[in-house]
C-alpha positions in Angstrom: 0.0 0.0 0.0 0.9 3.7 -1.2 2.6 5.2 2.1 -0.2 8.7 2.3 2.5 10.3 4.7 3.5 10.7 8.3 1.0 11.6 10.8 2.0 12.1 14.8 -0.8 11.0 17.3 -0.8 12.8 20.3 -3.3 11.4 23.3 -2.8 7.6 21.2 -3.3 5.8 24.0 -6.9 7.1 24.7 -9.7 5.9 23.8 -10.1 7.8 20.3 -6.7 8.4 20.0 -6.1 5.0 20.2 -8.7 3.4 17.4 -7.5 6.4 15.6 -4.1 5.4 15.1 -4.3 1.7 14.3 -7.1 2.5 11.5 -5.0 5.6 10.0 -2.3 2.7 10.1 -4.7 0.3 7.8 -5.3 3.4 5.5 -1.3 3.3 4.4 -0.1 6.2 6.6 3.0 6.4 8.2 2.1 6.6 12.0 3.9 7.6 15.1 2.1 7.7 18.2 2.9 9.6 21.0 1.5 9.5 24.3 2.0 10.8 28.4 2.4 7.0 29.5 6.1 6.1 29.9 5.3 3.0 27.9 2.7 1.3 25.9 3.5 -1.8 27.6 4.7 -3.1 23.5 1.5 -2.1 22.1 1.5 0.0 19.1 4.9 -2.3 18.0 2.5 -5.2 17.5 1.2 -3.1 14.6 4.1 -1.4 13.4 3.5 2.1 15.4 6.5 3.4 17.0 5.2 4.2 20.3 7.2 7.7 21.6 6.5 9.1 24.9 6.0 12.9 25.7 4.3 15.1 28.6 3.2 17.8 26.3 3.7 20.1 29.4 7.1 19.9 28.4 8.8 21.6 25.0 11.9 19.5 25.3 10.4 16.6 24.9 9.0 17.1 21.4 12.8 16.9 20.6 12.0 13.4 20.4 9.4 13.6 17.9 10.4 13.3 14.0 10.6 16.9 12.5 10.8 15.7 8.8 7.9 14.8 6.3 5.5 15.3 8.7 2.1 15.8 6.8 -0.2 16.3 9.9 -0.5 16.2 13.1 -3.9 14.5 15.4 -3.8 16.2 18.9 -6.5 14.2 20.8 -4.1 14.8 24.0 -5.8 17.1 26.7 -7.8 16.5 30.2 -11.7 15.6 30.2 -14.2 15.9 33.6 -14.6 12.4 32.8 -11.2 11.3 33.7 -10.3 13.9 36.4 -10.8 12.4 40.0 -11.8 15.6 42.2 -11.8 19.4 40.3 -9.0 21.4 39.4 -9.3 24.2 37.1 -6.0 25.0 36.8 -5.5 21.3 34.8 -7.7 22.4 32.2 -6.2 25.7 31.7 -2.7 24.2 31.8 -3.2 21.0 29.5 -5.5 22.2 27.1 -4.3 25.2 26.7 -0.6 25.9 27.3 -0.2 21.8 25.9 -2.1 22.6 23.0 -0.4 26.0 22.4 2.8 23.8 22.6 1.7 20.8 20.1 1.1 23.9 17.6 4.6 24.8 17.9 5.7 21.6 17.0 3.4 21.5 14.4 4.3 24.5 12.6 8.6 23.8 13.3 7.4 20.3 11.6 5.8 22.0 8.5 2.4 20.6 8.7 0.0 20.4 5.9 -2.9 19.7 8.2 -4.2 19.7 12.0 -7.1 18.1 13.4 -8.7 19.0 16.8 -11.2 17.5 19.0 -13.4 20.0 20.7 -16.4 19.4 23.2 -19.9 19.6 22.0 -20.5 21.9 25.2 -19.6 24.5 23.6 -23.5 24.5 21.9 -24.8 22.7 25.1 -27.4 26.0 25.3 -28.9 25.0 22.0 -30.0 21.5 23.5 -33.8 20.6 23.2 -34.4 22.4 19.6 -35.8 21.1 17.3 -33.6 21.0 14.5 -30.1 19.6 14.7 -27.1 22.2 15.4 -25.6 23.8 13.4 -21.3 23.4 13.1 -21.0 27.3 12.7 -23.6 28.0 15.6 -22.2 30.6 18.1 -19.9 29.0 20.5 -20.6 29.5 24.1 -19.8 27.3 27.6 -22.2 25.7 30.0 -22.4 28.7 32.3 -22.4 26.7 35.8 -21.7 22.5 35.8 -18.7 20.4 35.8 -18.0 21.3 32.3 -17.2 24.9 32.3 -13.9 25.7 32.7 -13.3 22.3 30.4 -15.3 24.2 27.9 -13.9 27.5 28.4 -10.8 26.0 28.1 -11.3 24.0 24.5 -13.1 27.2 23.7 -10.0 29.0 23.9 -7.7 26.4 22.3 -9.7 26.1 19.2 -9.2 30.2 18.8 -5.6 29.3 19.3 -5.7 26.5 16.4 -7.5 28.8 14.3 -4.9 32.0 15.3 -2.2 29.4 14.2 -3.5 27.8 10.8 -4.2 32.1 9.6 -0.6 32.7 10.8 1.0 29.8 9.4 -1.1 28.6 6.6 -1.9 25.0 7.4 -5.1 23.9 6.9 -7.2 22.8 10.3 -10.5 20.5 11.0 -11.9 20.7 14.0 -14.2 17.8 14.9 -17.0 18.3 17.5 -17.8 15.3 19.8 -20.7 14.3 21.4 -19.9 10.7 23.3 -18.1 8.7 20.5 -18.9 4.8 22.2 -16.2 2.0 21.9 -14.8 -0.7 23.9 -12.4 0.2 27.0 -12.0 -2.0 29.4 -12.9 0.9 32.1 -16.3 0.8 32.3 -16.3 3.9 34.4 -16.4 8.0 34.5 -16.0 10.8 36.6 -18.7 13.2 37.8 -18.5 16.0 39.6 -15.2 14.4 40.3 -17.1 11.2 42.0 -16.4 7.8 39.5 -19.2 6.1 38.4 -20.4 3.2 36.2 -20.4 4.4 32.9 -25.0 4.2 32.2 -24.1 2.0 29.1 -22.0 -0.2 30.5 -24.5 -0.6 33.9 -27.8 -0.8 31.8 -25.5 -3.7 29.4 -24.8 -5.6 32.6 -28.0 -5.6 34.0 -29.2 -6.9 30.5 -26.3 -9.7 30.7 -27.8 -10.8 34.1 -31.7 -10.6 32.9 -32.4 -7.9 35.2 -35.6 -5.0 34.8 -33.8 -1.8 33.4 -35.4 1.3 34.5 -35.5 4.6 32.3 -35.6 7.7 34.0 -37.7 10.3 32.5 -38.9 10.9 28.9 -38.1 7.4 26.7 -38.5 9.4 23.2 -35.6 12.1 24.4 -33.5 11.2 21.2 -29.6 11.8 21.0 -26.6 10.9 18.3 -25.3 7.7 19.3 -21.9 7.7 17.1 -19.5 4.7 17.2 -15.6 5.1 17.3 -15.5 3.7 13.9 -17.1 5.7 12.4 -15.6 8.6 14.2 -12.3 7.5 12.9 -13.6 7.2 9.5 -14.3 11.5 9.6 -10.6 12.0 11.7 -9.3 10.6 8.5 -11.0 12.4 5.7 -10.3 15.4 7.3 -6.6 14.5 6.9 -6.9 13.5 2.5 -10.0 16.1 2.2 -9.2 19.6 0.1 -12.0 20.7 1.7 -11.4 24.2 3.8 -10.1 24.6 7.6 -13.3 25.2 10.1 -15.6 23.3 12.6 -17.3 20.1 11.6 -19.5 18.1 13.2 -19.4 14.1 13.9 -22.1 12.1 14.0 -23.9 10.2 11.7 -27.4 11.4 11.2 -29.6 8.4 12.9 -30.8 9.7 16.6 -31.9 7.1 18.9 -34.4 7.3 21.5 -33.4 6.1 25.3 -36.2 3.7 24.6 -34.4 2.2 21.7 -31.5 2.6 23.0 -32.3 0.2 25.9 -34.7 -2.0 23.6 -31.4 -2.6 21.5 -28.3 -2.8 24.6 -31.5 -6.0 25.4 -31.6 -7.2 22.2 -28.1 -7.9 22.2 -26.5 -8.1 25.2 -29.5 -10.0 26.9 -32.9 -11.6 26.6 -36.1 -9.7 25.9 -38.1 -12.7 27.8 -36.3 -11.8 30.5 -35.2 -8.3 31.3 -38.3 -6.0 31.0 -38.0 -1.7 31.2 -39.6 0.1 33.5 -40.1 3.6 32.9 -39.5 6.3 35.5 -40.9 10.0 34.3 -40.3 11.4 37.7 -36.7 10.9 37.4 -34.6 13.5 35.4 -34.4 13.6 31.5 -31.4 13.8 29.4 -31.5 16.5 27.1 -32.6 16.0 23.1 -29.4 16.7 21.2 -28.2 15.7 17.6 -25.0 17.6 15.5 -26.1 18.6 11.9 -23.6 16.5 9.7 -24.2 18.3 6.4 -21.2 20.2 6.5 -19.5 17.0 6.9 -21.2 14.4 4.5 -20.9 17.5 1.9 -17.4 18.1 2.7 -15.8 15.0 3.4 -18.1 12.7 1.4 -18.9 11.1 4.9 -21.0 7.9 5.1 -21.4 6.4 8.6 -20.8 2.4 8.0 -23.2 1.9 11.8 -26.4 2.3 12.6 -26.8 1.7 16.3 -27.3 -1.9 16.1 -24.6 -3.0 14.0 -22.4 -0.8 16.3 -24.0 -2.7 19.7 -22.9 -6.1 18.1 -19.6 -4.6 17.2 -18.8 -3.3 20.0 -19.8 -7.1 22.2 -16.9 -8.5 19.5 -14.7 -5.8 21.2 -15.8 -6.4 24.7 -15.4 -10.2 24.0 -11.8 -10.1 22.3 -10.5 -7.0 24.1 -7.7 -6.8 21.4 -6.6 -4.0 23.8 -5.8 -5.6 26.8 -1.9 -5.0 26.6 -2.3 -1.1 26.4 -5.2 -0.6 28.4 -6.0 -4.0 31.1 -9.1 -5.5 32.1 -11.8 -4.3 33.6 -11.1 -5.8 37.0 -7.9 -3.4 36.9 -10.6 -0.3 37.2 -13.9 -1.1 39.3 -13.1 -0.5 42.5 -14.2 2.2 44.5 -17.2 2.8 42.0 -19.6 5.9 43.9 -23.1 4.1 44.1 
């Protein structure tokens, strides 16, 4: 296969990140993944990725990092509430700020052609609950007062620096908005509020394993993009081979599914639909409706999504069943205890 040029990973060992890199690999690019871990524990080498590792808090370490024929760079590295145990501000303004502003220095003393950029979808969390989907030019904003803000503020600001950059230095930049992309990790858990919980997926899939009633809380027709890392993946990489211009694009893939489906299909196949009946609460909370218009990116990219949401649960039980990704990230045992109930 036609080499399609050298791309550096940075966050490769995260989720994303990760799936990222070995497809990008299958596509015949030359791949170098680069993460905060010390080591990989041998994992990228079992598919030809040299594995190199770099605190991106620190400029002399990008020293290590190739500075030739680098086409473009993937900078999926940065702190989420999701992963932080307790709250600290000062994280988010540090690593996704000052780390991105220092990935774009590399990037521009490498000569890159392109740069992609994940940014959070709470940055249009105050358009939630219309009616049409939103927009990838709406008005940015930040949730004004949860445990996203300063995360938001903070990608808010980062994605003015990539743009600042790519004007400056004329390389071209996508930046991808995320909603939840699903995929297998053997962590089934989260933080909030800086508490770590069982991921709802992963809890309403184990009750469904064990035949148990599922209960939805609130309104079952509150509908939301359910996107798998696959196809995510797929979009990371036509941003890098598409002539299309720099701006914001949205992923997703243009098939909402209700909670009610979405627990109808986690039963269908993960468990036994004789057995493990829902029970629907509407005095509980809801979660919001929310769905990211992908016309800018079908028309741009020539983006198809290859899952509809169950093809992607049945995927995603091969993943769980394999766990191909065992030597880089453990097993789930290695990350349940001391779950917040």
């Amino acid at each position: 296969m036609m080499n399609k040029g050298k791309i550096i990973i940075f966050g490769a060992t995260g989720k994303v990140g990760c799936y990222t890199s070995l497809y990008l690999k299958e596509m015949g690019y030359d791949i170098v993944a680069v993460g905060r871990r010390s080591s990989d524990n041998g994992f990228f080498a079992d598919y030809d990725i040299p594995y190199v590792s770099v605190d991106i808090m620190d400029k002399e370490q990008f020293k290590k990092l190739p500075k030739e024929n680098v086409f473009g760079v993937i900078d999926m590295a940065g702190i989420l509430p999701a992963v932080m145990k307790g709250f600290d501000p000062r994280k988010y303004v540090m690593i996704n700020e000052i780390g991105t502003l220092n990935v774009l220095d590399y990037s521009i003393s490498s000569g890159v052609k392109r740069f992609v950029f994940p940014q959070t979808y709470s940055d249009l969390l105050y358009l939630c609950n219309g009616e049409k989907p939103v927009d990838a030019d709406a008005t940015r904003s930040f949730p004004k007062n949860n445990d996203h803000s300063i995360y938001a503020i903070t990608k808010n600001a980062a994605c003015d620096l990539v743009m600042h950059y790519s004007f400056k230095y004329g390389f071209k930049y996508f930046i991808l908005r995320l909603q939840n992309i699903f995929c297998y990790h053997p962590n089934p858990t989260y933080f909030i509020d800086g508490k770590k919980r069982m991921t709802g997926q992963r809890a309403i899939i184990e009750q469904a394993e064990k035949g148990e009633d599922i209960e939805l809380w609130g309104n079952p027709e509150c509908k939301r993009d359910v996107v798998y890392v696959k196809d995510c993946v797929q979009i990371i990489e036509k941003a890098l081979s598409s002539e299309a211009p720099s701006g914001f694009y949205n992923v997703g893939n243009g098939m909402p599914v209700s909670r009610l489906d979405q627990i109808k299909g986690i039963i269908e196949v993960f468990g036994d639909p004789s057995k493990s009946k829902i029970i629907i609460n509407r005095s509980k909370p809801d979660s919001p409706n929310f769905q990211l218009d992908i016309t800018k990116t079908v028309e741009n990219f020539g983006f198809k999504p290859k899952y509809d949401y169950i093809s992607f649960l049945e995927d995603l039980k091969e993943e769980m069943i394999n766990n191909r990704f065992e030597k880089l990230w453990g097993k789930e045992s290695d990350y349940t205890a001391g779950i917040d109930k």
